[in-house]
C-alpha positions as CSV (number, residue, x, y, z in Angstrom):
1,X,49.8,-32.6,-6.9
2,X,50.2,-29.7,-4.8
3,X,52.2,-30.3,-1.4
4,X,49.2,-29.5,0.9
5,X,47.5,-32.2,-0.6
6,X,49.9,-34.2,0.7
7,X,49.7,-33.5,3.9
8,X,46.6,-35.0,5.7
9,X,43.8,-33.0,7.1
10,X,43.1,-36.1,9.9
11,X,45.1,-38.2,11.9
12,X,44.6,-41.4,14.2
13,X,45.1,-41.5,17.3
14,X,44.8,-45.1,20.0
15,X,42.1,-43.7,22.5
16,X,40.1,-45.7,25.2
17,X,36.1,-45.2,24.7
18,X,33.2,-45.5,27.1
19,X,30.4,-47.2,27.2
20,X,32.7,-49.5,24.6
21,X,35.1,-51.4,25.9
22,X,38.8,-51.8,25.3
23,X,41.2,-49.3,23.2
24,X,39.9,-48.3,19.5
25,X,41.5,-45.9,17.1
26,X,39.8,-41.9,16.8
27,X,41.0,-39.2,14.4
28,X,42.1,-36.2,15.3
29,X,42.1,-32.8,13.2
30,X,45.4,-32.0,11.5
31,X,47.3,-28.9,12.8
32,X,50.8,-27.5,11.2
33,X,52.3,-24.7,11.3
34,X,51.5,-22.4,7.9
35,X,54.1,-19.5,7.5
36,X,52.8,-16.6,5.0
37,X,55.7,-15.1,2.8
38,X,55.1,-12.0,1.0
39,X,58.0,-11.2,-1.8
40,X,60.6,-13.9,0.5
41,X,59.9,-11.6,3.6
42,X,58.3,-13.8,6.0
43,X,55.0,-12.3,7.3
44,X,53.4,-15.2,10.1
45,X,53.2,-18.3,11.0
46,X,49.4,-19.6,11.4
47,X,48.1,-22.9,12.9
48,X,46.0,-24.3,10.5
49,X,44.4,-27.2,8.8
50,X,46.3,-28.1,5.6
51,X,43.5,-27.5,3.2
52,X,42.9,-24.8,0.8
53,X,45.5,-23.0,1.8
54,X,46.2,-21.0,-1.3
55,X,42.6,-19.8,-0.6
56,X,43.4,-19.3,3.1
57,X,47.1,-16.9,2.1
58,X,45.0,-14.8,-0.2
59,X,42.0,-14.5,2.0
60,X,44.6,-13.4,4.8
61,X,45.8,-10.6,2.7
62,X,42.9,-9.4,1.5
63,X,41.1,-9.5,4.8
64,X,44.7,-8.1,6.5
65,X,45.1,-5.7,4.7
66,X,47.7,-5.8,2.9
67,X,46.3,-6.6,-0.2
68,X,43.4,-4.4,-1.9
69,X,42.4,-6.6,-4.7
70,X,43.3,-10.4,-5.5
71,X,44.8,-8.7,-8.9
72,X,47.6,-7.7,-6.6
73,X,49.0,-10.9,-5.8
74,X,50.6,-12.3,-8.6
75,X,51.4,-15.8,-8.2
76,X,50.9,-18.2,-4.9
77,X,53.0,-21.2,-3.9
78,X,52.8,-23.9,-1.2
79,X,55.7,-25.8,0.0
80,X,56.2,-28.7,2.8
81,X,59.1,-27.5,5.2
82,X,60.8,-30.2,7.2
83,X,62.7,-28.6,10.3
84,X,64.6,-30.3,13.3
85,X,61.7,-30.3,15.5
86,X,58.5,-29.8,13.0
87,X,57.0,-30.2,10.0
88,X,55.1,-27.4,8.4
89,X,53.9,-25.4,5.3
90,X,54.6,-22.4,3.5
91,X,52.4,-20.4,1.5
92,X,54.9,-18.0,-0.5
93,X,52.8,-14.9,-2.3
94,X,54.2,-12.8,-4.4
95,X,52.5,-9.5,-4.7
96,X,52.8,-5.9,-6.0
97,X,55.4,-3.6,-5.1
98,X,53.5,-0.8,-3.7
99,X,51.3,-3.0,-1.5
100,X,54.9,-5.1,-0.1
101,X,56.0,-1.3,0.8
102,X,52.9,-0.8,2.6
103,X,53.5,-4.1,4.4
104,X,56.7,-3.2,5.9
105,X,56.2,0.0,7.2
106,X,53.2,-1.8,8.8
107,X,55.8,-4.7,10.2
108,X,58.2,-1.8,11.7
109,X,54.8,-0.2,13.7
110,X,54.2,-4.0,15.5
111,X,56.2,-4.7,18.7
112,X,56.5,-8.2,18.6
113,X,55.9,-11.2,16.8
114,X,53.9,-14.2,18.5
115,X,53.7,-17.8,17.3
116,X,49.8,-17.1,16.1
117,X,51.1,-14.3,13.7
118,X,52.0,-10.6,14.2
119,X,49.7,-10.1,17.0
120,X,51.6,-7.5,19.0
121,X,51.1,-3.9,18.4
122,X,52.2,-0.4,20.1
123,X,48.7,1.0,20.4
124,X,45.3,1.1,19.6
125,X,45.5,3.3,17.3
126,X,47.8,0.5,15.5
127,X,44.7,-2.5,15.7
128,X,44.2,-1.1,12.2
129,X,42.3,2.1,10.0
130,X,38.9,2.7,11.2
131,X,36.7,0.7,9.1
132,X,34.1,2.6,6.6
133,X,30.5,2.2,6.9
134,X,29.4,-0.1,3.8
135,X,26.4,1.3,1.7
136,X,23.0,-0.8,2.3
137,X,22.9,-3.8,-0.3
138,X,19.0,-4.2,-1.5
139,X,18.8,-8.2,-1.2
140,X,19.2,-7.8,2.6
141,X,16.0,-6.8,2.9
142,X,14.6,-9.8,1.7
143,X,16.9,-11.8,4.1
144,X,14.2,-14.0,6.4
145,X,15.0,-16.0,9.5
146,X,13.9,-19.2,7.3
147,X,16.9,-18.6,5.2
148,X,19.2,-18.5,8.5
149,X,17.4,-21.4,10.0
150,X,17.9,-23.1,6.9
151,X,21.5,-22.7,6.4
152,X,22.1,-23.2,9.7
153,X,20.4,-26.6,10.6
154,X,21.9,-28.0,7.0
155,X,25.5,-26.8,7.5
156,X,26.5,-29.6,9.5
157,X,25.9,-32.5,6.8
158,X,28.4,-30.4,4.9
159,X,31.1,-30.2,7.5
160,X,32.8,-33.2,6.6
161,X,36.1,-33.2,8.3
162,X,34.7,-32.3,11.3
163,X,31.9,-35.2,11.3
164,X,35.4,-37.2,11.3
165,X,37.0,-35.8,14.5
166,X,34.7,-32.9,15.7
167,X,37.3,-30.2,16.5
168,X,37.1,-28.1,13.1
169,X,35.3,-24.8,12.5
170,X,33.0,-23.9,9.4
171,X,32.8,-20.8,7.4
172,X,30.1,-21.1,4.4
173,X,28.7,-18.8,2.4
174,X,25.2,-18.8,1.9
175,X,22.8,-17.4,-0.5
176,X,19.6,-14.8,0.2
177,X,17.2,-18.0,0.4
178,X,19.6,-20.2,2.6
179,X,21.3,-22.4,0.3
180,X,25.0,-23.4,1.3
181,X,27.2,-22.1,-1.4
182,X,30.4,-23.2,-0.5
183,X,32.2,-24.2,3.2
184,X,35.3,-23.9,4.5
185,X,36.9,-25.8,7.4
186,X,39.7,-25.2,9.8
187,X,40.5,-25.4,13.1
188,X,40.5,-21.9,13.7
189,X,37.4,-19.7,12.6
190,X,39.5,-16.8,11.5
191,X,41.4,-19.1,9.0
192,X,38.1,-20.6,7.9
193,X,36.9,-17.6,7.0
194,X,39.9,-16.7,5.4
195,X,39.6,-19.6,3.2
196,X,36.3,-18.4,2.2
197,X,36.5,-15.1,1.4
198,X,40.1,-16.0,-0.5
199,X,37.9,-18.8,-2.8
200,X,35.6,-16.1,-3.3
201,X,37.7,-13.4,-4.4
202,X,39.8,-15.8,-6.1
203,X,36.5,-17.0,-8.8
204,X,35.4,-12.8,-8.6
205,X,32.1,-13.9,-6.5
206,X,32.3,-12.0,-3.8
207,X,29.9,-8.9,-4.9
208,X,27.0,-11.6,-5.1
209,X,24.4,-11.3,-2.7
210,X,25.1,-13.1,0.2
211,X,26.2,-13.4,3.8
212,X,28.5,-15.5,5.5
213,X,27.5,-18.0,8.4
214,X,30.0,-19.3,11.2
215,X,29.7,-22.0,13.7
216,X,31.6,-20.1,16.4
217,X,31.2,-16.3,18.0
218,X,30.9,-13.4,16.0
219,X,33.8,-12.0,17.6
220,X,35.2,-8.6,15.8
221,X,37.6,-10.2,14.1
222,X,35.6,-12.2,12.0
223,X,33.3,-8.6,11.6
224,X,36.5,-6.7,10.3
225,X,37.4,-9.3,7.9
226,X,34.4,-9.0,6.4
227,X,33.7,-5.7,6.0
228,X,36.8,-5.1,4.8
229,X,35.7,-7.4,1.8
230,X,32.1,-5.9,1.5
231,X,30.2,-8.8,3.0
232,X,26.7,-7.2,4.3
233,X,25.9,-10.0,6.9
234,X,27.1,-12.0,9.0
235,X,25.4,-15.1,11.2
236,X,27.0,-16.8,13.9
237,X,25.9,-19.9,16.0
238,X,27.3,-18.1,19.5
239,X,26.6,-14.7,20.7
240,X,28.8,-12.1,20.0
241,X,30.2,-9.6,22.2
242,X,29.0,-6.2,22.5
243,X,32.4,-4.8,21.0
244,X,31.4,-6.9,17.5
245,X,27.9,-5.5,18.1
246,X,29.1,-2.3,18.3
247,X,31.6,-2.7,15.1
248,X,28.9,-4.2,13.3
249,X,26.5,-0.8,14.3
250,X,28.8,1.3,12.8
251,X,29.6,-0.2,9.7
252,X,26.7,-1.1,8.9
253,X,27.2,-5.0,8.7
254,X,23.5,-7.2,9.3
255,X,24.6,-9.3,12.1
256,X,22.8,-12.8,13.6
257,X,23.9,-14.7,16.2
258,X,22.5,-17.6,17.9
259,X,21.6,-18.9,14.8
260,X,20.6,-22.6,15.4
261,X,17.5,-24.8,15.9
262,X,14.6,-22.6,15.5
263,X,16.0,-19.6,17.2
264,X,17.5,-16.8,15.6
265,X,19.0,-13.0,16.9
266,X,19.2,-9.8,15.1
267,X,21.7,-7.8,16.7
268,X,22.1,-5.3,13.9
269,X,19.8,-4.1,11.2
């Protein structure tokens, strides 16, 4: 058994509930700290929920960056971390020299180092490589709102954690006619996503056709990730803003938002 599966995804908490009466128990989505290692070299520490986060480490590095191709990371190990003051995880990933190079030369360009990851950088220009236009992939011309709609309305039966506590994100993946492939859960949508696109490229399914749907914002985050793995879609319950619009534009990503119900907005073609 594998120490993240040791470590709960829900906890209880004593709450007091209207219109009931008197004090009841609730639970309450796990969050820990989850510190990335690359080669020993600590990288950043994530707040996450403690599931599938092998996926979630190689999804990061892949959609970071600082990986090209899963067959660069060569082995992937999770470990519970007992401090003073916390208990966390950490994901230790050892990958190939050349891209572990490339990593620290990125490290010395950041200016400082936050407690959700390396989030401080010197410029622009540093945010990261201007991201390629992907060629047009056939099957998304077949893509109908029906699918969206479909995938959409049945994604929360599959949400399971967060029918427990209601505080978790989803990233699935869906196919062409809007059947719900697999779904990810977390309470942060960038480390959902992350855990998909690592499952993914960890079983070599990611060049299927396919698109991936998020119950949160399409913010440009989420848009960079996946571009950067060659996803040509993405839908989003929430609107995005017109920086992801305009990211989206020009690389050439399908993007939905407001996906829910029976409405549904194209904001890129």
């Amino acid at each position: 058994m594998r120490h993240e599966d040791r470590t709960p995804a829900l906890s209880t908490c004593a709450v007091d509930r209207w219109p009931q009466d008197g004090q009841t128990t609730d639970l309450l989505a796990a969050e820990v700290p989850v510190a990335l290692e690359f080669n020993g070299i600590s990288h950043a520490v994530m707040l996450a929920t403690p599931q599938d986060l092998e996926a979630f480490a190689l999804g990061f590095a892949l959609t970071e960056g600082i990986l090209d191709t899963p067959a660069q990371c060569y082995g992937i190990e999770v470990e519970l971390v007992h401090t003073d003051s916390v208990q966390g995880l950490t994901v230790r990933l050892e990958i190939a020299a050349a891209c572990f190079q490339r990593l620290k030369l990125q490290r010395r360009s950041l200016a400082g180092n936050t407690g959700c990851g390396l989030c401080g950088v010197e410029s622009l220009a540093a945010l990261g490589p201007p991201l390629l236009a992907m060629p047009r992939q056939p099957w998304l011309a077949a893509l109908t709102v029906d699918a969206l709609l479909r995938a959409s309305n049945a994604l929360p039966e599959r949400q399971l954690l967060n029918q427990a506590c209601g505080s978790l994100h989803a990233a699935a993946w869906v196919s062409p006619q809007g059947k719900l492939l697999e779904v990810m859960e977390d309470v942060g949508r960038h480390n959902a996503l992350d855990k998909l696109l690592g499952y993914r490229a960890r079983h070599n399914t990611l060049q299927e056709p396919g698109f991936v749907l998020m119950t949160s914002r399409a913010s440009h985050e989420l848009i960079r990730k996946c571009v950067r793995m060659g996803v040509g879609a993405m839908a989003a319950i929430s609107a995005p803003t017109d920086f992801a619009v305009d990211m989206a534009t020009r690389s050439g990503l399908q993007l939905w938002g407001l996906v829910r119900g029976q409405r549904a907005v194209r904001y890129t073609a």
